[in-house]
Structure formats: structure tokens, C-alpha cells
VEXGUSE-700697 format. One record per atom (N, C-alpha, C): atom name; z, x, y. Coordinates in Angstrom, 1 decimal, padded with zeros to 4 digits. Each point is the difference from the previous one (the first is absolute). Layout:
residues N
{atomo:CA, c3:Z, c1:X, c2:Y}
...
end
This chain:
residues 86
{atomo:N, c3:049.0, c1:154.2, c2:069.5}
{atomo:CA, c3:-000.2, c1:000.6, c2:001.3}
{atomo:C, c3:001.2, c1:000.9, c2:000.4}
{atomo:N, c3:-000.2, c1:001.2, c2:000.4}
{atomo:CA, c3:000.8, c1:000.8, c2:000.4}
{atomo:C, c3:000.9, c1:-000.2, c2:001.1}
{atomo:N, c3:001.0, c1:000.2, c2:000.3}
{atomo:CA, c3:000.6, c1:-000.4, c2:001.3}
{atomo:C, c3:000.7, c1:001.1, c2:001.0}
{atomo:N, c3:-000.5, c1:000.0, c2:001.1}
{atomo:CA, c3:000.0, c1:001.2, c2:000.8}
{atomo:C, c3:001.2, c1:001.1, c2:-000.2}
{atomo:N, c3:001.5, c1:-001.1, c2:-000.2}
{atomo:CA, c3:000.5, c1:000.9, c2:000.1}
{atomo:C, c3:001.0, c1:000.5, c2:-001.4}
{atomo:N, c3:-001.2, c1:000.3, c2:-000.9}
{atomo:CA, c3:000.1, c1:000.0, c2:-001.7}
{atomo:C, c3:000.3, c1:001.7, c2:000.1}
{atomo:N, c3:-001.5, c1:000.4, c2:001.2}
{atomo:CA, c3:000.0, c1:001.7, c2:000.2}
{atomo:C, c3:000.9, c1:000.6, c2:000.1}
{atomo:N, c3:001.1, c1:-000.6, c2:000.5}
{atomo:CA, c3:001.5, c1:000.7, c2:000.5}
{atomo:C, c3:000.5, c1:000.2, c2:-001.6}
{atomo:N, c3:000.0, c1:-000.6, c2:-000.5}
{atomo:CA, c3:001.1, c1:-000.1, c2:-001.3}
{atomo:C, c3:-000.2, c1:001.8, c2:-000.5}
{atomo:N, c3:-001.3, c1:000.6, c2:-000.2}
{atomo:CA, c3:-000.5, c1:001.3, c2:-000.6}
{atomo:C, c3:000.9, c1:001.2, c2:001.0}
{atomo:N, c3:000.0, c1:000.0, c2:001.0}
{atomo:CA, c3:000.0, c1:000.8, c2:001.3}
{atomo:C, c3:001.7, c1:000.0, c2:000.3}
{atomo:N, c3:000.7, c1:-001.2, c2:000.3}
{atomo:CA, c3:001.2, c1:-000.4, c2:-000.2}
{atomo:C, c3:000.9, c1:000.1, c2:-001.2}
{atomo:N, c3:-000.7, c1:-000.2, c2:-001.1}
{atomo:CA, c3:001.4, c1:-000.1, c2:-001.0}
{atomo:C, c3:000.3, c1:-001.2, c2:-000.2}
{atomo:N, c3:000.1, c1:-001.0, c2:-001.2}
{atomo:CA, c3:000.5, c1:-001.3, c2:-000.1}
{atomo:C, c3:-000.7, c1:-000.6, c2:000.6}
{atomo:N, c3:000.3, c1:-001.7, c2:000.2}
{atomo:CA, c3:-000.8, c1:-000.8, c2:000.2}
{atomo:C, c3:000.3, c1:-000.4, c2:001.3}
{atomo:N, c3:-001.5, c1:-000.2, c2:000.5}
{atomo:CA, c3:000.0, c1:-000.1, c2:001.3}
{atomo:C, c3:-000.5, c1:-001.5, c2:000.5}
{atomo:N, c3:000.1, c1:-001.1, c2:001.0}
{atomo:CA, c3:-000.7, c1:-001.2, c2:-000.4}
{atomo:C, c3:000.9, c1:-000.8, c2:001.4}
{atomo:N, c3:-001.4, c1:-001.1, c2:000.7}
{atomo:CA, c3:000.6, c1:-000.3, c2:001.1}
{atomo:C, c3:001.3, c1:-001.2, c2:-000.5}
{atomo:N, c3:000.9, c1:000.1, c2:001.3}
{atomo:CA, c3:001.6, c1:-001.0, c2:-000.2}
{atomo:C, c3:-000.5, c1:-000.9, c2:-000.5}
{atomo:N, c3:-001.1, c1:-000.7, c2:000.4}
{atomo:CA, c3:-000.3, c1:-001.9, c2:-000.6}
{atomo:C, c3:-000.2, c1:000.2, c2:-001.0}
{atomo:N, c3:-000.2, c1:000.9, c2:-001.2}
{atomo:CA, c3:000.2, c1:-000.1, c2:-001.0}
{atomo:C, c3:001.5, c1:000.3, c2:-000.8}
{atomo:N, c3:001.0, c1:000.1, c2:000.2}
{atomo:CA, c3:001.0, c1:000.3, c2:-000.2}
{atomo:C, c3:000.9, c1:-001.0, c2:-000.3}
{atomo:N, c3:000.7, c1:-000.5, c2:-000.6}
{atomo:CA, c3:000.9, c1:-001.0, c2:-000.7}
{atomo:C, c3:001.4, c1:000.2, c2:000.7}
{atomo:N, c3:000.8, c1:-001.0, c2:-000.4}
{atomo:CA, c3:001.2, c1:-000.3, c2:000.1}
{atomo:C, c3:000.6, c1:001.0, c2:-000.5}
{atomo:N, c3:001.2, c1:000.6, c2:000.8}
{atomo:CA, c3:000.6, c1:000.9, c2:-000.7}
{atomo:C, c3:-000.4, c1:001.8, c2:000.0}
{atomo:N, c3:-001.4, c1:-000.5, c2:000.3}
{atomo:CA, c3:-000.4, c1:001.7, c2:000.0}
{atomo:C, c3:000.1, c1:000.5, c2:001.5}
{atomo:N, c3:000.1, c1:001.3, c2:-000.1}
{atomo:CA, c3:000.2, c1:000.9, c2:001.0}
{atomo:C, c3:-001.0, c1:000.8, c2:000.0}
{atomo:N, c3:000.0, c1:001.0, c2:001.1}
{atomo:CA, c3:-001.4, c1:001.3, c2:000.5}
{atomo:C, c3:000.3, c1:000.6, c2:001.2}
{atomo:N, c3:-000.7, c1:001.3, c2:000.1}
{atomo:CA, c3:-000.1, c1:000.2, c2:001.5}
{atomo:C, c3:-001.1, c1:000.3, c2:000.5}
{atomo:N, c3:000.0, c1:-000.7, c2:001.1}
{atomo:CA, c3:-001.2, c1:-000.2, c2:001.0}
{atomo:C, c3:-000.6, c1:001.5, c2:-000.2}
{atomo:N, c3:-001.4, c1:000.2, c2:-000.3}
{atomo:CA, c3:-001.3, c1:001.3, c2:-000.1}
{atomo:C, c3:-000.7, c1:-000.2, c2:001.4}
{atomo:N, c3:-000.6, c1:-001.2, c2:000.3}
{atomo:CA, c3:-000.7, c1:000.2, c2:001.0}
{atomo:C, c3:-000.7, c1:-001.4, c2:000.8}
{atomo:N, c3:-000.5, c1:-000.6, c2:001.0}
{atomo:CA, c3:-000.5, c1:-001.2, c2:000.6}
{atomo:C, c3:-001.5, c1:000.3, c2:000.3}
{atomo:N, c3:-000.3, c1:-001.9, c2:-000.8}
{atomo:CA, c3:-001.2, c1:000.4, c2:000.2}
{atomo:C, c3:-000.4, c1:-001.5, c2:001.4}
{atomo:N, c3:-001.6, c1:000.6, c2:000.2}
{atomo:CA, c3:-000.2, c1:-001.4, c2:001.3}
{atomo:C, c3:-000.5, c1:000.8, c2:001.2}
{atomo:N, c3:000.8, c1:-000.4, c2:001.3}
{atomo:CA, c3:-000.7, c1:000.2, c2:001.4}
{atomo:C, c3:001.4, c1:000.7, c2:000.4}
{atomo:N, c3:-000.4, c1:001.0, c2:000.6}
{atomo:CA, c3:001.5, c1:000.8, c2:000.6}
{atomo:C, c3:000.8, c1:-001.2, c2:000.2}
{atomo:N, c3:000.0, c1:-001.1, c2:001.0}
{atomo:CA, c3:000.6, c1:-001.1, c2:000.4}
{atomo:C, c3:000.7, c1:-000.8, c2:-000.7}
{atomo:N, c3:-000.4, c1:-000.2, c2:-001.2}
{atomo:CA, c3:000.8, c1:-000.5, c2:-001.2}
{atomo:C, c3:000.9, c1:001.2, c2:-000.6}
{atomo:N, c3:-000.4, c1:001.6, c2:-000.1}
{atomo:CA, c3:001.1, c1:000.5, c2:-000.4}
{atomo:C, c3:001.2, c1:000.0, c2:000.6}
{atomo:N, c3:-000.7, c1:000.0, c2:001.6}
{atomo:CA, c3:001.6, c1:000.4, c2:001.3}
{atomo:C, c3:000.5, c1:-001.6, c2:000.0}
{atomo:N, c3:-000.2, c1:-001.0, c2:-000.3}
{atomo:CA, c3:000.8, c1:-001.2, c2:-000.4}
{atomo:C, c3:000.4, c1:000.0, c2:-001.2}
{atomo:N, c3:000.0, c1:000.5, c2:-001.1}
{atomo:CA, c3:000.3, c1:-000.2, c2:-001.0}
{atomo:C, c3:001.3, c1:001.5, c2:-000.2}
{atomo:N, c3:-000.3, c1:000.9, c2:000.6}
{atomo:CA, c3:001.1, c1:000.8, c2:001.0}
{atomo:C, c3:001.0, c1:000.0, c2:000.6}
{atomo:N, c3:-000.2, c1:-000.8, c2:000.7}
{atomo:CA, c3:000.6, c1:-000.9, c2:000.8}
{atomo:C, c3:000.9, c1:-000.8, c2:-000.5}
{atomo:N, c3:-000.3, c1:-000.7, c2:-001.0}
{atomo:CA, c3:000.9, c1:-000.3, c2:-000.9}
{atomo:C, c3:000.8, c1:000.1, c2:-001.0}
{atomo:N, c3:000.1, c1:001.4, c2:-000.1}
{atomo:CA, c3:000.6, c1:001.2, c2:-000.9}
{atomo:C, c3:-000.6, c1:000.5, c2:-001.2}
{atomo:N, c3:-001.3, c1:000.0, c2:-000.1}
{atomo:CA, c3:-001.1, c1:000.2, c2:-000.8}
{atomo:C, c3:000.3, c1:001.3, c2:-000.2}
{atomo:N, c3:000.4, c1:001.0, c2:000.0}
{atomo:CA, c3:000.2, c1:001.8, c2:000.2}
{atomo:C, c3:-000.9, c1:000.3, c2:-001.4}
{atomo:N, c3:-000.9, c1:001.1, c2:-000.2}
{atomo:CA, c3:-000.4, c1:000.8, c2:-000.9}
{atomo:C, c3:001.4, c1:000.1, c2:-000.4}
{atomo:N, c3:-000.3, c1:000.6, c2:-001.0}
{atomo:CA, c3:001.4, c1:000.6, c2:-001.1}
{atomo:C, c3:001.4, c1:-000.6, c2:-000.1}
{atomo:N, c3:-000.2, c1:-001.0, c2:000.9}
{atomo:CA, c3:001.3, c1:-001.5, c2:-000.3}
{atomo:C, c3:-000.3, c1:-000.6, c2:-001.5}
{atomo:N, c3:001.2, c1:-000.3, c2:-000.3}
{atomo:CA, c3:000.1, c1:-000.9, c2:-000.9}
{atomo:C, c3:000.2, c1:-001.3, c2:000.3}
{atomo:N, c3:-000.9, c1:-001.2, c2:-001.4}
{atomo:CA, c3:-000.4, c1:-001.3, c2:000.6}
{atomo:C, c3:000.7, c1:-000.6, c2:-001.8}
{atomo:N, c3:000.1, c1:-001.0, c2:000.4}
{atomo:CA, c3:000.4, c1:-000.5, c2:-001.0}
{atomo:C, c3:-000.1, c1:-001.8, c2:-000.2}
{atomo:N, c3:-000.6, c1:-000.2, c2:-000.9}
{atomo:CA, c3:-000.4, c1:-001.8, c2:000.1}
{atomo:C, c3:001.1, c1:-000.6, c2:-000.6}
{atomo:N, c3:000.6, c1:-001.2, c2:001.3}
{atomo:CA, c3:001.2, c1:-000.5, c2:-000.8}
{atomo:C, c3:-000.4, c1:-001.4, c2:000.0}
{atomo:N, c3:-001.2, c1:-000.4, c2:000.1}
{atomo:CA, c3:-000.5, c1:-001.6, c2:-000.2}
{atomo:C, c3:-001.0, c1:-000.2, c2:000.3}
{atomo:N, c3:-001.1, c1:-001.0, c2:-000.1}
{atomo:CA, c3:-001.1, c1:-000.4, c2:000.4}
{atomo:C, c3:-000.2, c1:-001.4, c2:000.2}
{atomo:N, c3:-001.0, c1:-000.4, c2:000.0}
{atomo:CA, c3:-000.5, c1:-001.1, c2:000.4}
{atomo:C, c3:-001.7, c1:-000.4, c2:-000.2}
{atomo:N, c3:-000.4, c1:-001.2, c2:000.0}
{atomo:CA, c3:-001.4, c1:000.2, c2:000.0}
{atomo:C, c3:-000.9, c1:000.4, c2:001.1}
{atomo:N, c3:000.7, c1:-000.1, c2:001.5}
{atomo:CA, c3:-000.2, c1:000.9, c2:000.9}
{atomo:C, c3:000.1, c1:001.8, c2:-000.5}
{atomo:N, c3:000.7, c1:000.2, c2:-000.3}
{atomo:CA, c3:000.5, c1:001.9, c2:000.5}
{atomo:C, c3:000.8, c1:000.5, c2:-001.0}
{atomo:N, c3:000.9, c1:000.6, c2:000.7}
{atomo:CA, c3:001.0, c1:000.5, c2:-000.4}
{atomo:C, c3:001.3, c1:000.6, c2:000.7}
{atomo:N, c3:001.5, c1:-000.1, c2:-000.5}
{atomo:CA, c3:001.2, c1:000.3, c2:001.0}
{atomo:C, c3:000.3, c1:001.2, c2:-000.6}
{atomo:N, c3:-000.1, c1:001.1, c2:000.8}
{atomo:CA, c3:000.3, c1:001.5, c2:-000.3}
{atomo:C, c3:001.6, c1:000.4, c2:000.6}
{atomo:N, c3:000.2, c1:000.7, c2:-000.4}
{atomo:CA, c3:000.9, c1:000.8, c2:000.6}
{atomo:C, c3:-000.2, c1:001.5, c2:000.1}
{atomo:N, c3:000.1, c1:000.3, c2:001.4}
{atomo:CA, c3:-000.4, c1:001.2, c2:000.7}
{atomo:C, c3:001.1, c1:000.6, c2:000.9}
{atomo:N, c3:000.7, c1:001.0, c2:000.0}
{atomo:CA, c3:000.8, c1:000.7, c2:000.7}
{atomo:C, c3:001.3, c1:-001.4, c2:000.2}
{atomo:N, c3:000.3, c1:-000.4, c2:-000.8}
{atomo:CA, c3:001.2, c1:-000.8, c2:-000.5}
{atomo:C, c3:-000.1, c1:-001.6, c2:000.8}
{atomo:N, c3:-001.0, c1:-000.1, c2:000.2}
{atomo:CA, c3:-001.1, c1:-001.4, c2:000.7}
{atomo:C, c3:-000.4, c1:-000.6, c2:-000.7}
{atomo:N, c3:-000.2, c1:-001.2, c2:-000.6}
{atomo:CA, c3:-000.8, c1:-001.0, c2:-000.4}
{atomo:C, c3:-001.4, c1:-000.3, c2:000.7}
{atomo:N, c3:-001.2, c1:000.1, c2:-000.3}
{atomo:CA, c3:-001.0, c1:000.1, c2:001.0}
{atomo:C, c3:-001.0, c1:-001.2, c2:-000.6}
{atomo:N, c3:-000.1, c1:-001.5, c2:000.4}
{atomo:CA, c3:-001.3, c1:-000.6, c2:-001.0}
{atomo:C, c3:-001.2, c1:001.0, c2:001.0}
{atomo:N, c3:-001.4, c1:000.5, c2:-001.2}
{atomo:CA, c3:-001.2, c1:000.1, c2:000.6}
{atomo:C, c3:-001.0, c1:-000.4, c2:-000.8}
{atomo:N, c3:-001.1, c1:-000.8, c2:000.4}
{atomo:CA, c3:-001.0, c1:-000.8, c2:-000.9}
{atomo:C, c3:-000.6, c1:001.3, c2:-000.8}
{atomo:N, c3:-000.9, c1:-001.0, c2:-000.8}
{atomo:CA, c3:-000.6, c1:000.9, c2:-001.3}
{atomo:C, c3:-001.4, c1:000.6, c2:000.8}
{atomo:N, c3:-000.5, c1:-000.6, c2:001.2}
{atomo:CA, c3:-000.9, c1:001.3, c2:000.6}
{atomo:C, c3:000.6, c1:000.9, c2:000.5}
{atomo:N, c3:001.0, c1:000.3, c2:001.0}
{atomo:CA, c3:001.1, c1:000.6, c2:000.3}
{atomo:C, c3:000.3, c1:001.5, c2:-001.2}
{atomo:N, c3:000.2, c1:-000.9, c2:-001.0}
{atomo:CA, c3:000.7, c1:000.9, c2:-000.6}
{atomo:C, c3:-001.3, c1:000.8, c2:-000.7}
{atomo:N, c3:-001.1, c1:-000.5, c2:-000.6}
{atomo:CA, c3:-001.0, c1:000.9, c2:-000.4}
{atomo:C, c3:-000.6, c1:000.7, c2:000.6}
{atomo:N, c3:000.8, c1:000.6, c2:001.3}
{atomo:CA, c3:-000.8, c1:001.1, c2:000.9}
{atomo:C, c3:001.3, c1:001.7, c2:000.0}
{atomo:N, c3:001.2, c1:-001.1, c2:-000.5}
{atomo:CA, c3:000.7, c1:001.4, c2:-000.7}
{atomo:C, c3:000.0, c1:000.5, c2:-001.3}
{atomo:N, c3:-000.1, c1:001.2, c2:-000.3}
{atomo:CA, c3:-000.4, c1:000.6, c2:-001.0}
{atomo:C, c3:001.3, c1:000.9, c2:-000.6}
{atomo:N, c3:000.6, c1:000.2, c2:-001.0}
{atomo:CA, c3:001.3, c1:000.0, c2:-000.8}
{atomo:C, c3:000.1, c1:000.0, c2:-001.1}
{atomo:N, c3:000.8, c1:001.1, c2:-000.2}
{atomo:CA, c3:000.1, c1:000.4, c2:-001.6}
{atomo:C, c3:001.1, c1:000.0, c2:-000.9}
end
């Protein structure tokens, strides 16, 4: 099964693929949010920025602990599969 946001990878350049998939250690920068306006302006709100850099410095079986704009941020694994990053 294809996954929605596979299309980016052709169009963008490199690999493209939501944060909840992302491991320990890896880094990206935010492409785009997906969901209800109201989840993107919360997740905004939280220093979510297009074109920021995110970087996973731990997880859990809940989520994952990012570091965003020199912040440590935990956000669950639904959370996180509505940002999209390459």
C-alpha cells in the first residue's frame, strides 16, 4: 500500500516520510502538516515551523522527544504522523 506522503519524495528530492517514522538520532525538516487547520495552528504553536529543523533525540512506546528550535519537545506517535519531513 502506498503511502500518501511517498508522492513528495519525486517532486521534492530525497526522501520524504511522516516524523513517526523516524528513529533515534535522525534529523529532517518540517515539508508540511497534515489534519484540521486546528491541529496544524497547535502543533504551530508549538514550534512546528515549515522549513525548521526537527531532530529525534529519544522515544518511547508512547511518542517521541524531539528537539526543535534548541527545545526538547515529547509529541505522541498520532501527533507526530500529521508532520511530514524530509
Amino acid at each position: 500500500m502506498k503511502r500518501q506522503w511517498e508522492s513528495y519524495s519525486t517532486e521534492r528530492g530525497g526522501l520524504v516520510m511522516s516524523l513517526s517514522m523516524m528513529s533515534v538520532g535522525e534529523s529532517g525538516r518540517i515539508i508540511e502538516f497534515r489534519g484540521k487547520d486546528s491541529m496544524k495552528r497547535h502543533l504551530q504553536d508549538l514550534g512546528f515551523i515549515k522549513g525548521e529543523k526537527i531532530e529525534v533525540v529519544g522515544e518511547n512506546q508512547s511518542g517521541l522527544i524531539l528537539l526543535v528550535k534548541g527545545v526538547k519537545i515529547a509529541l505522541n506517535r498520532g501527533l507526530a504522523s500529521l508532520i511530514v519531513v524530509n
